[in-house]
PDB file of N, CA, C and O in Angstrom, chain B, residues numbered from 101:
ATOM      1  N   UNK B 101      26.486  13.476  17.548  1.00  0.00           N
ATOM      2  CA  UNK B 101      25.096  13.919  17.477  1.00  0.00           C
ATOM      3  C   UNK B 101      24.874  14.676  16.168  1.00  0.00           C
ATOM      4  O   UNK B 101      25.794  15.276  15.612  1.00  0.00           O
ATOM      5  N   UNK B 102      23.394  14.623  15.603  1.00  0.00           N
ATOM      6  CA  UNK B 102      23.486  15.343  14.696  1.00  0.00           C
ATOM      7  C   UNK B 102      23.155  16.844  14.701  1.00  0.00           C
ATOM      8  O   UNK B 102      23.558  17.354  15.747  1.00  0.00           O
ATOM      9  N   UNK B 103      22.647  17.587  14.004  1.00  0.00           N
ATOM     10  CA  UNK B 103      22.729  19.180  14.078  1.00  0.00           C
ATOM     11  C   UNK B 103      21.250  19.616  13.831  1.00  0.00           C
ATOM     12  O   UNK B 103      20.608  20.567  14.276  1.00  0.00           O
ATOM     13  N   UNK B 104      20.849  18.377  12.784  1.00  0.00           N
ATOM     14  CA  UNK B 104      19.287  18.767  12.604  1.00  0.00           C
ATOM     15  C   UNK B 104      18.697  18.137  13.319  1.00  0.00           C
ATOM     16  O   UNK B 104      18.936  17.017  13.770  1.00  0.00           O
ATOM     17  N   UNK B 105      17.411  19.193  13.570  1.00  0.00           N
ATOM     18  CA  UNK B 105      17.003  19.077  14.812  1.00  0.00           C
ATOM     19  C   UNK B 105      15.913  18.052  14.003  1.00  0.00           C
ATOM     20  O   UNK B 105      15.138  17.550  14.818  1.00  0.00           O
ATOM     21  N   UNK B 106      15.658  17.617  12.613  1.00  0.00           N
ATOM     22  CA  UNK B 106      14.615  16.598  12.242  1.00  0.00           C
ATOM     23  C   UNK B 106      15.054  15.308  12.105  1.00  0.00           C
ATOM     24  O   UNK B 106      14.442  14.244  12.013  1.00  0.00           O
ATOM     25  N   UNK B 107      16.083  15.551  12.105  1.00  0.00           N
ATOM     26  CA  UNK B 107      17.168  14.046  11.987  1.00  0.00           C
ATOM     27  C   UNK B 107      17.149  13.587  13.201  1.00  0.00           C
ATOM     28  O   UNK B 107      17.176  12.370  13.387  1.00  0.00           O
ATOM     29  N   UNK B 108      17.094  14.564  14.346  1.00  0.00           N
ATOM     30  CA  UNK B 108      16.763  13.934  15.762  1.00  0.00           C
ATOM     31  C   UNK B 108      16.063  13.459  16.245  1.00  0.00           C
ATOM     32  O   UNK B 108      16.193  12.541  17.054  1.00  0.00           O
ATOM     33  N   UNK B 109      14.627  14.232  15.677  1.00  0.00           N
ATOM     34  CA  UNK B 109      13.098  13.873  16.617  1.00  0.00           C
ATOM     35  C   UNK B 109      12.950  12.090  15.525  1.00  0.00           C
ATOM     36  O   UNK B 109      12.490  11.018  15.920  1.00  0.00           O
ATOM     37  N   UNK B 110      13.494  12.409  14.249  1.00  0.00           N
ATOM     38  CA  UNK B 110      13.155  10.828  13.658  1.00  0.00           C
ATOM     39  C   UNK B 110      14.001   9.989  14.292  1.00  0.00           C
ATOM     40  O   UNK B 110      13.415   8.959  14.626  1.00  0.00           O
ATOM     41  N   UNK B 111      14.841  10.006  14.514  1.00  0.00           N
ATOM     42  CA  UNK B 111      15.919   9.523  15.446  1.00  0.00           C
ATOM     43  C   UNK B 111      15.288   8.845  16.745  1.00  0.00           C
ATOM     44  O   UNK B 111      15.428   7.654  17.025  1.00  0.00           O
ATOM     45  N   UNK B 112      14.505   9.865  17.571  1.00  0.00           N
ATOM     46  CA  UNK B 112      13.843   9.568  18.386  1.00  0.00           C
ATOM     47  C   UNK B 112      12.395   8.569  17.826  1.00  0.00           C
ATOM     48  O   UNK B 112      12.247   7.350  17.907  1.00  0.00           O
ATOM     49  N   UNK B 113      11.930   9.090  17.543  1.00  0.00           N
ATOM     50  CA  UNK B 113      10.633   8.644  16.587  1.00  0.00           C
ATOM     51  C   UNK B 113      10.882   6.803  16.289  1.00  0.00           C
ATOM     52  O   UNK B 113      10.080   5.938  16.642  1.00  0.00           O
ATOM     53  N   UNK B 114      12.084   6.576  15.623  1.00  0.00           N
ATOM     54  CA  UNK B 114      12.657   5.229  15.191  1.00  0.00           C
ATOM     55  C   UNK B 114      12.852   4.562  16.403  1.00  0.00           C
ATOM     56  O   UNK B 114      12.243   3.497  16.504  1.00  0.00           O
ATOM     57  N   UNK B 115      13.759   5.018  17.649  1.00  0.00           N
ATOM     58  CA  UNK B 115      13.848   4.049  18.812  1.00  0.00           C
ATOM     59  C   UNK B 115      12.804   4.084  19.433  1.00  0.00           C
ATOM     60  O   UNK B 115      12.722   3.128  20.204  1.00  0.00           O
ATOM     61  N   UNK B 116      11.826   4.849  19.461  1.00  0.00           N
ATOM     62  CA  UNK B 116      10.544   4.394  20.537  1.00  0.00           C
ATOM     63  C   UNK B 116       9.684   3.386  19.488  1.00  0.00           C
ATOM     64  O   UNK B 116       9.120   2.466  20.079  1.00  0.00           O
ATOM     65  N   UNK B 117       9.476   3.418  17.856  1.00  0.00           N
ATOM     66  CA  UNK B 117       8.641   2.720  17.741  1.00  0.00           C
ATOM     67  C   UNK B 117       9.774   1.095  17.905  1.00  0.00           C
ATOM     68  O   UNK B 117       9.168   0.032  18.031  1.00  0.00           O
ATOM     69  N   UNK B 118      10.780   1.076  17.893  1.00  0.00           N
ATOM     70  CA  UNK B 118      11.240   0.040  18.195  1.00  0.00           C
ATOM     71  C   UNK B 118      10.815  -0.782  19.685  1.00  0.00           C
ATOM     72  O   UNK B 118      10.378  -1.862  20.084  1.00  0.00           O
ATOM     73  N   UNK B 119      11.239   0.440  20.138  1.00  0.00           N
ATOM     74  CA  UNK B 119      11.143  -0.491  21.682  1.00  0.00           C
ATOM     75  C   UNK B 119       9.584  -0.536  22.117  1.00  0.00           C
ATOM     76  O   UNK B 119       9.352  -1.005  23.231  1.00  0.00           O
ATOM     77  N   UNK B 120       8.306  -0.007  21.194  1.00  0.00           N
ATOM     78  CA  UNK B 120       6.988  -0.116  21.632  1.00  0.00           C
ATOM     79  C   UNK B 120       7.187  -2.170  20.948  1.00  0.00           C
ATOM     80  O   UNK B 120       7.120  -3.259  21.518  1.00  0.00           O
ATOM     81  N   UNK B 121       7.429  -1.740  19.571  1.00  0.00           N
ATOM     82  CA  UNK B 121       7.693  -3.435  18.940  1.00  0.00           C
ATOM     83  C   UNK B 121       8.231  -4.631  19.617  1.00  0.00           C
ATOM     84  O   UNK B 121       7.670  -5.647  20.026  1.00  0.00           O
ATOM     85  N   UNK B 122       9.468  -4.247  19.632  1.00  0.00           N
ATOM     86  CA  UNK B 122       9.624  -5.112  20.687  1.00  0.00           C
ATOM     87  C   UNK B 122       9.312  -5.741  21.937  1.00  0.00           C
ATOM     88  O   UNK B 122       9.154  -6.948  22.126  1.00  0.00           O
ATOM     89  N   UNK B 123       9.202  -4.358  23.182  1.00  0.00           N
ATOM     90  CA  UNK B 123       8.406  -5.307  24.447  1.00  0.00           C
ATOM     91  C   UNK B 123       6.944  -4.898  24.556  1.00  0.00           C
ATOM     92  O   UNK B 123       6.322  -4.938  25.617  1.00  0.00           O
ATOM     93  N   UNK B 124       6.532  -4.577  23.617  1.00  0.00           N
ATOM     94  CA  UNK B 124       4.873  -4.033  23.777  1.00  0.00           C
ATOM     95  C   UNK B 124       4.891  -3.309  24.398  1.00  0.00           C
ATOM     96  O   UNK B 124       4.285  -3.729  25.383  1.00  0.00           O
ATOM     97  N   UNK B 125       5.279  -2.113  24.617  1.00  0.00           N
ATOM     98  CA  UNK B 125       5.353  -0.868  25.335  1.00  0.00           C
ATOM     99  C   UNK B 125       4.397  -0.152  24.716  1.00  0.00           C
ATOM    100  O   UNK B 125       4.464   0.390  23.613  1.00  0.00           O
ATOM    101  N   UNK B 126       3.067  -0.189  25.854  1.00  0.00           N
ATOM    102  CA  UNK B 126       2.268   1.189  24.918  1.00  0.00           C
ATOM    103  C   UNK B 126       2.202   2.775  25.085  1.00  0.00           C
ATOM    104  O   UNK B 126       1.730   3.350  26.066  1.00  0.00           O
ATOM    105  N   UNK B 127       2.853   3.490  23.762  1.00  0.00           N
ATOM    106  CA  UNK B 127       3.201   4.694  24.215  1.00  0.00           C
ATOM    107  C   UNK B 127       2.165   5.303  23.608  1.00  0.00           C
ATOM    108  O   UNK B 127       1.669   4.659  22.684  1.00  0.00           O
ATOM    109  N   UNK B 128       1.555   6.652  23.922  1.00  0.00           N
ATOM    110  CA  UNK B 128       0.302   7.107  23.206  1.00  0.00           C
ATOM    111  C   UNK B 128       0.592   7.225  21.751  1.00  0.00           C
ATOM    112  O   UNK B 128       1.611   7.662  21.216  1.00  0.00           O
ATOM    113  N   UNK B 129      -0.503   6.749  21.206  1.00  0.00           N
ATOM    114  CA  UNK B 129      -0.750   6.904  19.295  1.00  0.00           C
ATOM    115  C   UNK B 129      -0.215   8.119  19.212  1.00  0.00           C
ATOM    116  O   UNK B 129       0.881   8.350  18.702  1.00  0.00           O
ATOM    117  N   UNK B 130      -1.322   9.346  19.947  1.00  0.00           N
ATOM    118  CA  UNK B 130      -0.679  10.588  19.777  1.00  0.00           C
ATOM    119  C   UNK B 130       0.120  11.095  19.973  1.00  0.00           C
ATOM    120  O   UNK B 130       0.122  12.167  19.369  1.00  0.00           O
ATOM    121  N   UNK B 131       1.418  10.846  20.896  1.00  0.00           N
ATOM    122  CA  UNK B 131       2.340  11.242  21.225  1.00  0.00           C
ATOM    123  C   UNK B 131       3.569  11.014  19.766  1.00  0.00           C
ATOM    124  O   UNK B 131       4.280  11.894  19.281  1.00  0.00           O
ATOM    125  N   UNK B 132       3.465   9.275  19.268  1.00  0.00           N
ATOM    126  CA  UNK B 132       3.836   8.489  17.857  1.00  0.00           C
ATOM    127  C   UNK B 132       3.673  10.070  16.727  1.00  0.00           C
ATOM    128  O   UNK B 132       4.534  10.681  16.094  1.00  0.00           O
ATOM    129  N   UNK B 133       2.459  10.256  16.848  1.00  0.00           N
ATOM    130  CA  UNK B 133       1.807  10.732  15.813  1.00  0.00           C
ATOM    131  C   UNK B 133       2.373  12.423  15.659  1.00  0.00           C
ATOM    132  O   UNK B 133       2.714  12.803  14.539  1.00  0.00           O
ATOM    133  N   UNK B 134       2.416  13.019  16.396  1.00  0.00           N
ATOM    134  CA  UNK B 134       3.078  14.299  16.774  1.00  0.00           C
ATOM    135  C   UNK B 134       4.872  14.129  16.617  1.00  0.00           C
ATOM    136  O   UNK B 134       5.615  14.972  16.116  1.00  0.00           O
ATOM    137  N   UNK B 135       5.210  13.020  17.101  1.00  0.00           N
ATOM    138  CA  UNK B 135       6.656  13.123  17.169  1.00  0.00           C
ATOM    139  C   UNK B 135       7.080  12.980  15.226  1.00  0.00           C
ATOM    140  O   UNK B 135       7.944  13.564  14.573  1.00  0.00           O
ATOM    141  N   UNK B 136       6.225  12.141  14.885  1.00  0.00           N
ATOM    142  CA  UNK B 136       6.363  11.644  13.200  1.00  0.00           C
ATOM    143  C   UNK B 136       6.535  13.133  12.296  1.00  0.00           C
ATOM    144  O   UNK B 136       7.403  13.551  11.529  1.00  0.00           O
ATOM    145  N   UNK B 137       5.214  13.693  12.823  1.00  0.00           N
ATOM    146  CA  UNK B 137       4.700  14.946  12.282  1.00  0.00           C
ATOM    147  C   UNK B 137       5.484  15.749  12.067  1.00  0.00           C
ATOM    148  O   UNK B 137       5.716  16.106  10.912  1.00  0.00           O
ATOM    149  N   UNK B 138       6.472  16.550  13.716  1.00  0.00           N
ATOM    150  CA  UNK B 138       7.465  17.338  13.843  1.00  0.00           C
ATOM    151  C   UNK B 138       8.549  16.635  12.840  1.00  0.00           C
ATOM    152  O   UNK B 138       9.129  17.505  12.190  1.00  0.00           O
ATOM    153  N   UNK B 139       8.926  15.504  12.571  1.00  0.00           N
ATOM    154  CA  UNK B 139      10.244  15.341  12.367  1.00  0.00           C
ATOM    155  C   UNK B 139      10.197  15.118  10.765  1.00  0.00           C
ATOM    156  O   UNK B 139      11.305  15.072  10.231  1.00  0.00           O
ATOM    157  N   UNK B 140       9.113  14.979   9.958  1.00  0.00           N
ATOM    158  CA  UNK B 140       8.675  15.044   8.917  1.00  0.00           C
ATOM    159  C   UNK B 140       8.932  16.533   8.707  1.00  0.00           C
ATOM    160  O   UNK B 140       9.953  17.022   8.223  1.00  0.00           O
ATOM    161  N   UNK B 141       7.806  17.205   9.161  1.00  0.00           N
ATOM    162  CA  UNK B 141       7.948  18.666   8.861  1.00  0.00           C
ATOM    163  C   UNK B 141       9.665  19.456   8.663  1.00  0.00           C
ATOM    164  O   UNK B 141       9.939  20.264   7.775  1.00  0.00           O
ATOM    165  N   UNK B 142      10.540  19.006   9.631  1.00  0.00           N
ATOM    166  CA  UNK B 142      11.787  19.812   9.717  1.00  0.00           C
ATOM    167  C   UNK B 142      12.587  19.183   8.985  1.00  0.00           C
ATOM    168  O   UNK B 142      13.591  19.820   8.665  1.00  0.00           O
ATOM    169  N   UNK B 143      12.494  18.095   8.583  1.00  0.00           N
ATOM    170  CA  UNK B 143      13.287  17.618   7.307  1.00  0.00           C
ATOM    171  C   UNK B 143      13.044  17.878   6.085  1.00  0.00           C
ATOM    172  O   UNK B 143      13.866  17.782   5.175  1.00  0.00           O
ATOM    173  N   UNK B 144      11.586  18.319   5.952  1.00  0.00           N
ATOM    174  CA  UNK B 144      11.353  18.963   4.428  1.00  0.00           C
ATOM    175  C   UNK B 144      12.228  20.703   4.718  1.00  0.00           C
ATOM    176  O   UNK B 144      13.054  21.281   4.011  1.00  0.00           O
ATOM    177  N   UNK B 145      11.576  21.125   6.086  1.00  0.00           N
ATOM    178  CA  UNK B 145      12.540  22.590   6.052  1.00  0.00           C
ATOM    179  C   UNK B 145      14.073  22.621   6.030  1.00  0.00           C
ATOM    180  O   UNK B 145      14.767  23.507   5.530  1.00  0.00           O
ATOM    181  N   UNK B 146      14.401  21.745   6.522  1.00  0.00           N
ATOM    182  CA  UNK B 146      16.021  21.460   6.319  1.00  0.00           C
ATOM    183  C   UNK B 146      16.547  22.338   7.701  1.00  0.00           C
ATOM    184  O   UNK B 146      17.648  22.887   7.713  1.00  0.00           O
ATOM    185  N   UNK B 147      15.678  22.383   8.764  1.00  0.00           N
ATOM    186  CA  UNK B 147      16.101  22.368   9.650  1.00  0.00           C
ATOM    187  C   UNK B 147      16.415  21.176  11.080  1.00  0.00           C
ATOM    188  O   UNK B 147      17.020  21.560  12.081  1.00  0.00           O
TER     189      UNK B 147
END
C-alpha cells in the first residue's frame, strides 16, 4: 500500500472510472468530481 494518502484517493479515482467504462456503471459525476479534486489537491501538498 502506499503512504500517500493522494496516491490513494487517485488510486481509487482510476479503478472506479475504469469499472464505470467498462460495465457502464453509473457512479455520481459528483462523487468522480470530489474524489479527482481531493486527490489532485494532496498530491500537489505531498501529502
Amino acid at each position: 500500500m502506499t503512504k500517500s494518502i493522494g496516491m490513494l484517493l487517485l488510486a481509487i479515482y482510476l479503478i472506479l472510472v475504469g469499472i464505470t467504462t467498462l460495465f457502464h456503471v453509473g457512479i455520481g459525476g459528483i462523487v468522480m468530481g470530489v474524489l479527482a479534486l481531493l486527490a489532485g489537491i494532496l498530491i500537489l501538498v505531498g501529502k
